[in-house]
mmCIF file as Biopython writes it, N, C-alpha, C and O atoms, coordinates in Angstrom:
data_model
#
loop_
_atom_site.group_PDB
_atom_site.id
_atom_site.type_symbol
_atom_site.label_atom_id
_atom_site.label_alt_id
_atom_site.label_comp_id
_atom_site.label_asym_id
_atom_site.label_entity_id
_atom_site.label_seq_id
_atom_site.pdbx_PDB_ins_code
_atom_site.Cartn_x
_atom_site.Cartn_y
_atom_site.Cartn_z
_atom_site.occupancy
_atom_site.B_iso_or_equiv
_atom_site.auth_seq_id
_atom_site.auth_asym_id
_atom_site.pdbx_PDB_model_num
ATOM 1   N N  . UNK A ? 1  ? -161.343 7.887  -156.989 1.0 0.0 1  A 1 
ATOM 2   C CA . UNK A ? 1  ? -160.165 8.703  -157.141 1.0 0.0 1  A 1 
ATOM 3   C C  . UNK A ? 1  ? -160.574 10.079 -157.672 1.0 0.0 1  A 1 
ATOM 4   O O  . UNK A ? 1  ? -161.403 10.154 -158.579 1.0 0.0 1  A 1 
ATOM 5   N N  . UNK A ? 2  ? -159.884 11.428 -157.007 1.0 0.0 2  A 1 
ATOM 6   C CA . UNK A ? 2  ? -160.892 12.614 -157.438 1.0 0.0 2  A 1 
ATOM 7   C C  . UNK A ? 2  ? -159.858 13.065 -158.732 1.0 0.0 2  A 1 
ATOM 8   O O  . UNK A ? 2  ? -160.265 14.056 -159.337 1.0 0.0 2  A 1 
ATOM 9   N N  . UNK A ? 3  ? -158.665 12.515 -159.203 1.0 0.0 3  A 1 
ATOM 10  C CA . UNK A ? 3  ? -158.465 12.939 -160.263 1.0 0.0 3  A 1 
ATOM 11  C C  . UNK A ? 3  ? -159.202 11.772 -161.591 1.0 0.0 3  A 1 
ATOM 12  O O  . UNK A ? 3  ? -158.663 11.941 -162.685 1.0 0.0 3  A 1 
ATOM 13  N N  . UNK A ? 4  ? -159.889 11.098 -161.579 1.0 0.0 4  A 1 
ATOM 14  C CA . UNK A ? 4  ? -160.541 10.503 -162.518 1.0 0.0 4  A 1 
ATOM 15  C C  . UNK A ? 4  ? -162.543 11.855 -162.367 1.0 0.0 4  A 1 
ATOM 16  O O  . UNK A ? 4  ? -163.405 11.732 -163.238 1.0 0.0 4  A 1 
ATOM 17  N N  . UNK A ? 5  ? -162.659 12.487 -161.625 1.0 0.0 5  A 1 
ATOM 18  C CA . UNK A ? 5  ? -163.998 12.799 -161.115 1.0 0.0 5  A 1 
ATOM 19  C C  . UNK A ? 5  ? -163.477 14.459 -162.028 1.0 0.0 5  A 1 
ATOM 20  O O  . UNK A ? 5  ? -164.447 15.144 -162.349 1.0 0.0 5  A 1 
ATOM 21  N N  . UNK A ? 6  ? -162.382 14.917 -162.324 1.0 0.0 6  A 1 
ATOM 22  C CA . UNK A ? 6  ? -162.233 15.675 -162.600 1.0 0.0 6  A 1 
ATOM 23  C C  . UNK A ? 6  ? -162.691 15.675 -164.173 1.0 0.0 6  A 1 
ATOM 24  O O  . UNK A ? 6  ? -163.098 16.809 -164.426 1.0 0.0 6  A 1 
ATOM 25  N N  . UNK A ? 7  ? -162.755 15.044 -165.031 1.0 0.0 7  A 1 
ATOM 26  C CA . UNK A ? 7  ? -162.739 14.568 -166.408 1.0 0.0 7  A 1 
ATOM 27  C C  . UNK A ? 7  ? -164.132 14.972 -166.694 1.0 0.0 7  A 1 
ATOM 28  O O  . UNK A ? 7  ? -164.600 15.321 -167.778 1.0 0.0 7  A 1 
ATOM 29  N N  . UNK A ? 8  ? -164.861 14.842 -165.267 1.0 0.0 8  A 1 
ATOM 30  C CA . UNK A ? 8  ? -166.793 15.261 -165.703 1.0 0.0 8  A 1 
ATOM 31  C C  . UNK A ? 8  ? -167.087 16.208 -165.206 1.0 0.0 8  A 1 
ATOM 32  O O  . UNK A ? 8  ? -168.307 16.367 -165.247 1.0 0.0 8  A 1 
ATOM 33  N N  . UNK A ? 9  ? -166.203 17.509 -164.385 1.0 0.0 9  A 1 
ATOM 34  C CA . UNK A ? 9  ? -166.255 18.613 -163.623 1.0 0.0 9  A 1 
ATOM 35  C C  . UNK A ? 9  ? -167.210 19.623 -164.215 1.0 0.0 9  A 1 
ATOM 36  O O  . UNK A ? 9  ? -167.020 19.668 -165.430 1.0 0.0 9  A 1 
ATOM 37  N N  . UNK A ? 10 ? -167.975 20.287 -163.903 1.0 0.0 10 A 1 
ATOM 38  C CA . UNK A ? 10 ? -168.471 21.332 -164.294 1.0 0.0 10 A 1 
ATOM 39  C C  . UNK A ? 10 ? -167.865 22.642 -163.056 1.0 0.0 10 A 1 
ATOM 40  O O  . UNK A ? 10 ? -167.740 22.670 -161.831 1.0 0.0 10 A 1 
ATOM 41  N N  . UNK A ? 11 ? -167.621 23.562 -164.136 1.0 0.0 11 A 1 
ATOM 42  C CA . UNK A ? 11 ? -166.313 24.527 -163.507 1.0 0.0 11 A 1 
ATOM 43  C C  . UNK A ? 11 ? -167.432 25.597 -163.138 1.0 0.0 11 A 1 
ATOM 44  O O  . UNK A ? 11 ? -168.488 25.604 -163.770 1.0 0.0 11 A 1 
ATOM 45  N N  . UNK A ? 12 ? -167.215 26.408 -162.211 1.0 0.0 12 A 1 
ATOM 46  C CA . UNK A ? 12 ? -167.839 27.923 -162.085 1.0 0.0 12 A 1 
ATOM 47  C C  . UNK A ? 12 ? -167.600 28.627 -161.377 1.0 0.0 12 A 1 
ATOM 48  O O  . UNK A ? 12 ? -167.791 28.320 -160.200 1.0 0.0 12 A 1 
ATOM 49  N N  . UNK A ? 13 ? -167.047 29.966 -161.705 1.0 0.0 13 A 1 
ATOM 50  C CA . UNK A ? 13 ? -166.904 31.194 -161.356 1.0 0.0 13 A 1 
ATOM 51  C C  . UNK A ? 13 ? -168.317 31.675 -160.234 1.0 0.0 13 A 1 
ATOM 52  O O  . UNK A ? 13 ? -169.523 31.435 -160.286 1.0 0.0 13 A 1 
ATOM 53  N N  . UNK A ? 14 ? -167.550 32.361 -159.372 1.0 0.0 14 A 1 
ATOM 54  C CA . UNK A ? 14 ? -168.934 33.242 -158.879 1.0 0.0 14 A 1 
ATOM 55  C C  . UNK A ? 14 ? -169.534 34.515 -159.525 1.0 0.0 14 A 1 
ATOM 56  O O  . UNK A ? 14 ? -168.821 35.401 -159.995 1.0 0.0 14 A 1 
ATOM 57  N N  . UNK A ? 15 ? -170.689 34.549 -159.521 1.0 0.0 15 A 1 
ATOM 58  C CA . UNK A ? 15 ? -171.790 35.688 -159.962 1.0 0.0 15 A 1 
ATOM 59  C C  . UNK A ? 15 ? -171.239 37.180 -159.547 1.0 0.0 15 A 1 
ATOM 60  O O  . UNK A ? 15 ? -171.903 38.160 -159.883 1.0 0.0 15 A 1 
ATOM 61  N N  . UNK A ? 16 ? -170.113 37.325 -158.870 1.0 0.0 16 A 1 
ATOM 62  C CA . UNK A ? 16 ? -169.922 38.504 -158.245 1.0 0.0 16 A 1 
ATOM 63  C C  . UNK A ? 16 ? -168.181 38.919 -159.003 1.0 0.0 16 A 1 
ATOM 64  O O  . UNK A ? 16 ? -167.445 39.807 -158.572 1.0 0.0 16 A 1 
ATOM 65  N N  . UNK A ? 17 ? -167.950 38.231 -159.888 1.0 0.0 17 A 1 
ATOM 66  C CA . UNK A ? 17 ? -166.336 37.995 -160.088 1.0 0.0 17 A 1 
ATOM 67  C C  . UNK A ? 17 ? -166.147 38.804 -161.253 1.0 0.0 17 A 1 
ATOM 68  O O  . UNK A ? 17 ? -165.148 39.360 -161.710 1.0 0.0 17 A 1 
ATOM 69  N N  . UNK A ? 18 ? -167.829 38.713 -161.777 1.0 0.0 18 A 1 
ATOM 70  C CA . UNK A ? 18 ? -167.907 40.067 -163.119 1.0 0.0 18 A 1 
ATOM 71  C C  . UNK A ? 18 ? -166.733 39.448 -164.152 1.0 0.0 18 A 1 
ATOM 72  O O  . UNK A ? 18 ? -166.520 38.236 -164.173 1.0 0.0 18 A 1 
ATOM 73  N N  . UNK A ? 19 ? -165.900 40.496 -165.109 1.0 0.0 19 A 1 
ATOM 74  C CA . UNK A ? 19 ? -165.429 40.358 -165.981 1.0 0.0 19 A 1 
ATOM 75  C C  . UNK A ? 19 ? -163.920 40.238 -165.652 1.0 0.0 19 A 1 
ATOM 76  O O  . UNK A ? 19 ? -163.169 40.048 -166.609 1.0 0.0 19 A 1 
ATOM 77  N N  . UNK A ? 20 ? -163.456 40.315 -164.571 1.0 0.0 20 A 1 
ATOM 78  C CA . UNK A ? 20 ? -161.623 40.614 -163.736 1.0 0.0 20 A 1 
ATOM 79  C C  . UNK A ? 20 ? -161.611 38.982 -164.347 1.0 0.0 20 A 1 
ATOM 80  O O  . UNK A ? 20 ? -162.468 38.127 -164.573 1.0 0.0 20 A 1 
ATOM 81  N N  . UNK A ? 21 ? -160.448 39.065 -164.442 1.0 0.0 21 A 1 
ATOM 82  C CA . UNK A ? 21 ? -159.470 37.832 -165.011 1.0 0.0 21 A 1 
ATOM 83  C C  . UNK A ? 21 ? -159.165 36.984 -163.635 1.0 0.0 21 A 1 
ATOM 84  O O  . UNK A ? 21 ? -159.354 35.792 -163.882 1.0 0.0 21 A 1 
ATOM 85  N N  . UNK A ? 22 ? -158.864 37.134 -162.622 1.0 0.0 22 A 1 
ATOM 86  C CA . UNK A ? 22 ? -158.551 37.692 -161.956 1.0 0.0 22 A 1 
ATOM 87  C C  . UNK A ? 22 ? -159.516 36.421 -160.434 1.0 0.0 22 A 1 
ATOM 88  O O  . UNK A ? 22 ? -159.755 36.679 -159.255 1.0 0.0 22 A 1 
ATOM 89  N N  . UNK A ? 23 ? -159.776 35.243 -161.194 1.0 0.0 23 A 1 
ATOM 90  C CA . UNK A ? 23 ? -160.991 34.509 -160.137 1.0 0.0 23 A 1 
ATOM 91  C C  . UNK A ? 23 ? -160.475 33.123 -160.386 1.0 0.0 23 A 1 
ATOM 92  O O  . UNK A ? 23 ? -159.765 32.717 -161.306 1.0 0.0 23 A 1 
ATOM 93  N N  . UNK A ? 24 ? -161.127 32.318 -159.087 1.0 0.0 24 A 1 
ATOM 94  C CA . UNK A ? 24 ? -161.114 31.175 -158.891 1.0 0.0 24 A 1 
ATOM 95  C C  . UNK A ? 24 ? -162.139 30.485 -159.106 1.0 0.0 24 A 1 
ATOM 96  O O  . UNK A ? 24 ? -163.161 31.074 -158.757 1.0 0.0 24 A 1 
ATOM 97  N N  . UNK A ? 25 ? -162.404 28.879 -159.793 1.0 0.0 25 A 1 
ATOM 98  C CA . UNK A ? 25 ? -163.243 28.394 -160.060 1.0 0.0 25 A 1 
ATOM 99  C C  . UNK A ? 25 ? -163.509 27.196 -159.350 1.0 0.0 25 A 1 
ATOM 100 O O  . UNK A ? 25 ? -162.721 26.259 -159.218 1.0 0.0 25 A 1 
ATOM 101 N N  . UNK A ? 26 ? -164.646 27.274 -158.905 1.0 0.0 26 A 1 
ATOM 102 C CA . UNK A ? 26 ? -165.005 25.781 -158.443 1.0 0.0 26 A 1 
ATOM 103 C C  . UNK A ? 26 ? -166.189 24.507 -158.900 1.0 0.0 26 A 1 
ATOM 104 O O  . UNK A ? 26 ? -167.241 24.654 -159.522 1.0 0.0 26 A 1 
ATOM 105 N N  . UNK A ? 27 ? -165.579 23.236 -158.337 1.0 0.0 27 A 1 
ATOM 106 C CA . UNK A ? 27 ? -166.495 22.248 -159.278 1.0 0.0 27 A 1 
ATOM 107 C C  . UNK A ? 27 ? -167.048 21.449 -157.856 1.0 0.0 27 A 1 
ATOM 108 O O  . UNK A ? 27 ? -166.587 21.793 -156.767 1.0 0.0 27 A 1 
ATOM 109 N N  . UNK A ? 28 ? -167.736 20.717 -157.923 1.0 0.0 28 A 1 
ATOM 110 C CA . UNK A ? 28 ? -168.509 20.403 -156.756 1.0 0.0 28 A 1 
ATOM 111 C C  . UNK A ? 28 ? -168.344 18.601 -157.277 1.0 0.0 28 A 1 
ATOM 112 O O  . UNK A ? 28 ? -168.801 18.236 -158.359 1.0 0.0 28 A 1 
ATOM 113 N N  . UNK A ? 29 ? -167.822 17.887 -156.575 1.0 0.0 29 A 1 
ATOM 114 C CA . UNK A ? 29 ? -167.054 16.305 -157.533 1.0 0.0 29 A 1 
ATOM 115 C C  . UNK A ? 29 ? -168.004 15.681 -156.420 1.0 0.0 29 A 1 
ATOM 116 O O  . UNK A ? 29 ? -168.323 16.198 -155.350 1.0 0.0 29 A 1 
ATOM 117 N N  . UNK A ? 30 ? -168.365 14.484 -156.915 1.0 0.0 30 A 1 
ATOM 118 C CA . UNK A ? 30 ? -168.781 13.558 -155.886 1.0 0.0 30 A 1 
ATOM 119 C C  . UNK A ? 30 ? -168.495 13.340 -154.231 1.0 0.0 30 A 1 
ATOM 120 O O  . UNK A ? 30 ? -169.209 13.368 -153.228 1.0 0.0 30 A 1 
ATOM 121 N N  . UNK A ? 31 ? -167.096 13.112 -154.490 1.0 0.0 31 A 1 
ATOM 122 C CA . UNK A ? 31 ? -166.659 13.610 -153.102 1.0 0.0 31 A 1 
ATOM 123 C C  . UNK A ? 31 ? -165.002 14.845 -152.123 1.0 0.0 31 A 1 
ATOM 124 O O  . UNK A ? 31 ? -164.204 15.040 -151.206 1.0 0.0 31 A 1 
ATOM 125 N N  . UNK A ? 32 ? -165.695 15.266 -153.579 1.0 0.0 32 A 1 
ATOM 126 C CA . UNK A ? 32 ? -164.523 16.970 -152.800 1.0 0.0 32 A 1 
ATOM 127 C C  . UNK A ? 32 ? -165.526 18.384 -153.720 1.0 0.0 32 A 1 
ATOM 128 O O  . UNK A ? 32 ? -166.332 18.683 -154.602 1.0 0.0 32 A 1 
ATOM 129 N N  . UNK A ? 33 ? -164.735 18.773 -152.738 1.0 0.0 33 A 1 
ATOM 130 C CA . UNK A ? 33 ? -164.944 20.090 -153.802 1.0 0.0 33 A 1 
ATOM 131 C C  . UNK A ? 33 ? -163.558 20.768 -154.399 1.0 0.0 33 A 1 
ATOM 132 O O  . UNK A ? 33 ? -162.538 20.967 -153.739 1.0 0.0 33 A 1 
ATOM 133 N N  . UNK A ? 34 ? -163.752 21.076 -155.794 1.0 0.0 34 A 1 
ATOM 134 C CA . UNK A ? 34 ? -162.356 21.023 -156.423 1.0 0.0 34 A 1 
ATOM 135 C C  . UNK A ? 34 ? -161.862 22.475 -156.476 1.0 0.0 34 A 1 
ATOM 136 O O  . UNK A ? 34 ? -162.970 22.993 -156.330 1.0 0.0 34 A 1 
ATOM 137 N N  . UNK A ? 35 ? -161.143 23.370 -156.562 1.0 0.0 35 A 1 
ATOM 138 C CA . UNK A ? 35 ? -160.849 24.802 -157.019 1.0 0.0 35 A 1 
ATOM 139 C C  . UNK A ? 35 ? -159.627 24.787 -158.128 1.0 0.0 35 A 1 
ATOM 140 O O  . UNK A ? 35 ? -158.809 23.877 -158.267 1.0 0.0 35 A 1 
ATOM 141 N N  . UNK A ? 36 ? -159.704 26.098 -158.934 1.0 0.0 36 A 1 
ATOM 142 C CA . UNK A ? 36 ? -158.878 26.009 -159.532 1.0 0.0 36 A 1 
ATOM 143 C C  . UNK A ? 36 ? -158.433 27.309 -160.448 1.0 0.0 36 A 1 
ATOM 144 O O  . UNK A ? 36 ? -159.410 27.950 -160.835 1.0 0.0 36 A 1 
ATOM 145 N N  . UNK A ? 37 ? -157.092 27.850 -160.891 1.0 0.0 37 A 1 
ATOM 146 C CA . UNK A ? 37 ? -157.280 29.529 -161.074 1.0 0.0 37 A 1 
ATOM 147 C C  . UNK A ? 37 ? -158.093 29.438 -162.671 1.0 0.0 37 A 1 
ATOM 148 O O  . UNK A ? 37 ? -158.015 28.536 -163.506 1.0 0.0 37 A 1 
ATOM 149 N N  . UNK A ? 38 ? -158.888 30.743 -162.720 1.0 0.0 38 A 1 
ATOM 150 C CA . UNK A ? 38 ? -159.840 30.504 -163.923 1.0 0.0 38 A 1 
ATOM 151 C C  . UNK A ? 38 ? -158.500 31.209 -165.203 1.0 0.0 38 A 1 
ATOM 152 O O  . UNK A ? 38 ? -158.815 31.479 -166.362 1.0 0.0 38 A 1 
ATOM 153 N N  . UNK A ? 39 ? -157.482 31.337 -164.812 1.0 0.0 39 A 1 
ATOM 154 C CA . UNK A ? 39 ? -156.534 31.913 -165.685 1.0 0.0 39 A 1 
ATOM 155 C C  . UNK A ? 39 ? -156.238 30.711 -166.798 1.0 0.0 39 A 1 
ATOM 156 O O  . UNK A ? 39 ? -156.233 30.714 -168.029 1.0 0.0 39 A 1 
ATOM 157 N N  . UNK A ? 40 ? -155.865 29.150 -165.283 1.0 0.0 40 A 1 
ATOM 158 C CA . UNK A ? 40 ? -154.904 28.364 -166.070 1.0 0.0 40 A 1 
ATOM 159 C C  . UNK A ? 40 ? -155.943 27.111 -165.819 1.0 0.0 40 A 1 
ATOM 160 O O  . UNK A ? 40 ? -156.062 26.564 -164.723 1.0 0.0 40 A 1 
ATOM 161 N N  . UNK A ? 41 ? -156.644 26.758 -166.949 1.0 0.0 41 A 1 
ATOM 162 C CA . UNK A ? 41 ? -158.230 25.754 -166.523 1.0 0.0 41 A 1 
ATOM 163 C C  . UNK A ? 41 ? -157.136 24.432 -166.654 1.0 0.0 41 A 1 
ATOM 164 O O  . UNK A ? 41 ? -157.643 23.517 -166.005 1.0 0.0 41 A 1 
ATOM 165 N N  . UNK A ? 42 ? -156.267 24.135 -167.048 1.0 0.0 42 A 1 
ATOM 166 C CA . UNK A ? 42 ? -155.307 23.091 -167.546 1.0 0.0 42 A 1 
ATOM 167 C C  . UNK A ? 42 ? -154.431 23.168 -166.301 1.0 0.0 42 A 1 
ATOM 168 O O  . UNK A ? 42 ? -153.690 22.216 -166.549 1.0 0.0 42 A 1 
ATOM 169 N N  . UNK A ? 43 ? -154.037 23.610 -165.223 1.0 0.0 43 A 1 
ATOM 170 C CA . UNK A ? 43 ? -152.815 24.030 -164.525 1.0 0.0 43 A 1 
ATOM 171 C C  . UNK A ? 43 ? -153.813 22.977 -163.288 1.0 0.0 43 A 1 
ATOM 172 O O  . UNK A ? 43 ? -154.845 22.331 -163.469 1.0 0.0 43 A 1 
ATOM 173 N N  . UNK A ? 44 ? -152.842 23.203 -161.865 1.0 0.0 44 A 1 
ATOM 174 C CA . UNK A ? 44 ? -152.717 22.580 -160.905 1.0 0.0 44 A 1 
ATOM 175 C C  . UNK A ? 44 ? -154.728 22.586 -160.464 1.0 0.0 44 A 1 
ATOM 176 O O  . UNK A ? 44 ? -155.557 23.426 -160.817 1.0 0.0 44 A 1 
ATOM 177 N N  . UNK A ? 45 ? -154.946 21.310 -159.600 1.0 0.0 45 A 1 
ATOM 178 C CA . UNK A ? 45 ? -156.481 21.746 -158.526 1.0 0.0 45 A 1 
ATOM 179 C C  . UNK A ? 45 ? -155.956 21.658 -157.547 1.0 0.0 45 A 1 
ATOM 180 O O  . UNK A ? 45 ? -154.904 21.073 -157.289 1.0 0.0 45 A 1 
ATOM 181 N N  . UNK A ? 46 ? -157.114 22.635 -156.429 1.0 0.0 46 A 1 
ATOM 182 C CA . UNK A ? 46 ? -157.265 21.548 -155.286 1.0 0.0 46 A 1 
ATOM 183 C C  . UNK A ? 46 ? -158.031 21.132 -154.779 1.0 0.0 46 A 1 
ATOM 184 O O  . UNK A ? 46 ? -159.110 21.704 -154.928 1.0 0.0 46 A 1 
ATOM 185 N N  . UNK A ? 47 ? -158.007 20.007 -153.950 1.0 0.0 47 A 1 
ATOM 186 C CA . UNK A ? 47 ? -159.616 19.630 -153.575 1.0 0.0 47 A 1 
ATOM 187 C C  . UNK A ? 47 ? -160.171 19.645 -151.973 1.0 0.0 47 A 1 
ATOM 188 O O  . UNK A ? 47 ? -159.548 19.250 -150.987 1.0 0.0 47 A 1 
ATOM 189 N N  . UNK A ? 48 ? -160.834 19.926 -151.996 1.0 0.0 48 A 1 
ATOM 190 C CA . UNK A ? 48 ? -161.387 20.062 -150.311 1.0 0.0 48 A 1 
ATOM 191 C C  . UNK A ? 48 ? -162.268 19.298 -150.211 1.0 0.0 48 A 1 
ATOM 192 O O  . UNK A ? 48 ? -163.130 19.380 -151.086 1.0 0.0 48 A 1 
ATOM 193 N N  . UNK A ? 49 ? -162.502 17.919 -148.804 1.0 0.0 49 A 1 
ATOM 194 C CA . UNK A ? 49 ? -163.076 17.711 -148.049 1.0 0.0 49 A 1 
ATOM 195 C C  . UNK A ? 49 ? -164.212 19.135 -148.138 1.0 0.0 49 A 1 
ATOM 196 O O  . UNK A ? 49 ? -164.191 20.364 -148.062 1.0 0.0 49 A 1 
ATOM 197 N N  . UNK A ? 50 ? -165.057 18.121 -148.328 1.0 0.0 50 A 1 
ATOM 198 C CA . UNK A ? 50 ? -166.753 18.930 -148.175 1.0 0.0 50 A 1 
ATOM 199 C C  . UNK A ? 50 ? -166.911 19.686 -146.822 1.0 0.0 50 A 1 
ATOM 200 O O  . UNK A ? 50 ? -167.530 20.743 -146.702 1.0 0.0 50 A 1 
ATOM 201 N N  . UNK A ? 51 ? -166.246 18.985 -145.763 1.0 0.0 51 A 1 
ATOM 202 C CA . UNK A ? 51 ? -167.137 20.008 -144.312 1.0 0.0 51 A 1 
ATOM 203 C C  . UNK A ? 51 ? -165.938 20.668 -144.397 1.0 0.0 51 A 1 
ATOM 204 O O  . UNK A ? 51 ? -166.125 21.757 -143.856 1.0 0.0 51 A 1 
ATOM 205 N N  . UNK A ? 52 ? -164.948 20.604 -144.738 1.0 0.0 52 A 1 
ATOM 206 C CA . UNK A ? 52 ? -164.020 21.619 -144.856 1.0 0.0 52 A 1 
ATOM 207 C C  . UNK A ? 52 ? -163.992 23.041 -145.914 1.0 0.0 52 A 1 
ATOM 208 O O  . UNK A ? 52 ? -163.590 24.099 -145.430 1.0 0.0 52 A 1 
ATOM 209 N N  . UNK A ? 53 ? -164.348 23.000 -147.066 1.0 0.0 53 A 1 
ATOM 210 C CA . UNK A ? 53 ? -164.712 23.961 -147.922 1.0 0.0 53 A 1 
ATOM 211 C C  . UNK A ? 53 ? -165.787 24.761 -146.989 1.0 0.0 53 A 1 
ATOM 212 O O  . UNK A ? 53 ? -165.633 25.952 -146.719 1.0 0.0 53 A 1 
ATOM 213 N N  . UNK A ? 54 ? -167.071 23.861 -146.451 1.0 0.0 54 A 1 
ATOM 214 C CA . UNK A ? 54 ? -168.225 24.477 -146.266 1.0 0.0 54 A 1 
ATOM 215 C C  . UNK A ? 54 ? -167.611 25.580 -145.118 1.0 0.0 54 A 1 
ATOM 216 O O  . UNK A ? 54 ? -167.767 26.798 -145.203 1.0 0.0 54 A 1 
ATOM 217 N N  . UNK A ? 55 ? -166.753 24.759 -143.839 1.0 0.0 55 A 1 
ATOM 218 C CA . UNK A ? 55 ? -166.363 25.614 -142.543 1.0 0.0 55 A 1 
ATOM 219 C C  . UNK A ? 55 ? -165.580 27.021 -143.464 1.0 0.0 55 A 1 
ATOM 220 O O  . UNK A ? 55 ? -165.856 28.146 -143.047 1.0 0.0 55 A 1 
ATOM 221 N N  . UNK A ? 56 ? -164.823 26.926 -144.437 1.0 0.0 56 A 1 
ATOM 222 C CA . UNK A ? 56 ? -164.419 28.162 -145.234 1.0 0.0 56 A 1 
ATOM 223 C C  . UNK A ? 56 ? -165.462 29.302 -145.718 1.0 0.0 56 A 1 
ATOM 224 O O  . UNK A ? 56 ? -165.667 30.509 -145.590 1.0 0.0 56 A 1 
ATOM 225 N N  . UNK A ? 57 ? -165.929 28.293 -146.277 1.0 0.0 57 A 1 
ATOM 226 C CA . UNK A ? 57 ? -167.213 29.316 -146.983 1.0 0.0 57 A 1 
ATOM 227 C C  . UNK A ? 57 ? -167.889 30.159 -145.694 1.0 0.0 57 A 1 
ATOM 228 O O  . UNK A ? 57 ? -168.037 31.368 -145.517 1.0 0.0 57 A 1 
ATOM 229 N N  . UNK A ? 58 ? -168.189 29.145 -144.981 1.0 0.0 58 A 1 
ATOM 230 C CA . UNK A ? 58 ? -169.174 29.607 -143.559 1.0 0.0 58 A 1 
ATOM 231 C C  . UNK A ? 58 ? -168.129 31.069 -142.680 1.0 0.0 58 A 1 
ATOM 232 O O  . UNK A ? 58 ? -168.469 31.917 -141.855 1.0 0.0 58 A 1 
ATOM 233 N N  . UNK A ? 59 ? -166.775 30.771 -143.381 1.0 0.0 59 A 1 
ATOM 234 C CA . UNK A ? 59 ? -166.222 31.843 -142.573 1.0 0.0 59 A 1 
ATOM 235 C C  . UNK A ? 59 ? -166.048 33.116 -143.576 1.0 0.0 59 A 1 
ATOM 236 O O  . UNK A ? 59 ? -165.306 33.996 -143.139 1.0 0.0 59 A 1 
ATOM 237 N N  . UNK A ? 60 ? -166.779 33.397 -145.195 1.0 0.0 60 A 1 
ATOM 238 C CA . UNK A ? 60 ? -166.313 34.560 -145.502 1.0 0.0 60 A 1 
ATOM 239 C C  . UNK A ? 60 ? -167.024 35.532 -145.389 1.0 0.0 60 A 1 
ATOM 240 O O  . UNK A ? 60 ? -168.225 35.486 -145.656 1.0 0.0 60 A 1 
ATOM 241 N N  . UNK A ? 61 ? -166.296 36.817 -144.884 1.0 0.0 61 A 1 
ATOM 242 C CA . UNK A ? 61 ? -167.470 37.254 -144.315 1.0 0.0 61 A 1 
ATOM 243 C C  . UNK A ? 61 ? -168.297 38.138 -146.043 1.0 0.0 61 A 1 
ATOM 244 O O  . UNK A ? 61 ? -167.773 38.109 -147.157 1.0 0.0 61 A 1 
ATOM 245 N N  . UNK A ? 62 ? -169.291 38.636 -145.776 1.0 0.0 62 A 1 
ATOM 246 C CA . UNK A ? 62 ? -169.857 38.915 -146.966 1.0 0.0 62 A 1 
ATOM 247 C C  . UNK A ? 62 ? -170.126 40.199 -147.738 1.0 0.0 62 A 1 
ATOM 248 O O  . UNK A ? 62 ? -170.677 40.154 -148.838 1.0 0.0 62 A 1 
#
């Protein structure tokens, strides 16, 4: 269940997000990948299917 996987999450911002309030965080769970706003670490996730995050990622451009 990925809300029990959440309890051992290690959260992280990207390297490029600098000091803006203003970012999304992600945790990498056994089997999703989780996001979540770095405003409200207590507030709503969501979780993505792995080849699904990746086809996202694979589409930003850079």
């Amino acid at each position: 269940m990925i809300i029990a996987e959440l309890s051992d999450a290690v959260w992280r911002k990207s390297s490029r997000s600098g000091s803006n309030a203003n970012c999304v965080e992600v945790a990498e769970l056994p089997r999703a990948i989780a996001v979540r706003d770095s405003k409200d670490p207590a507030g709503p996730v969501l979780a993505f299917e792995r080849a699904a995050w990746s086809a996202f990622v694979d589409g930003v451009p850079e």
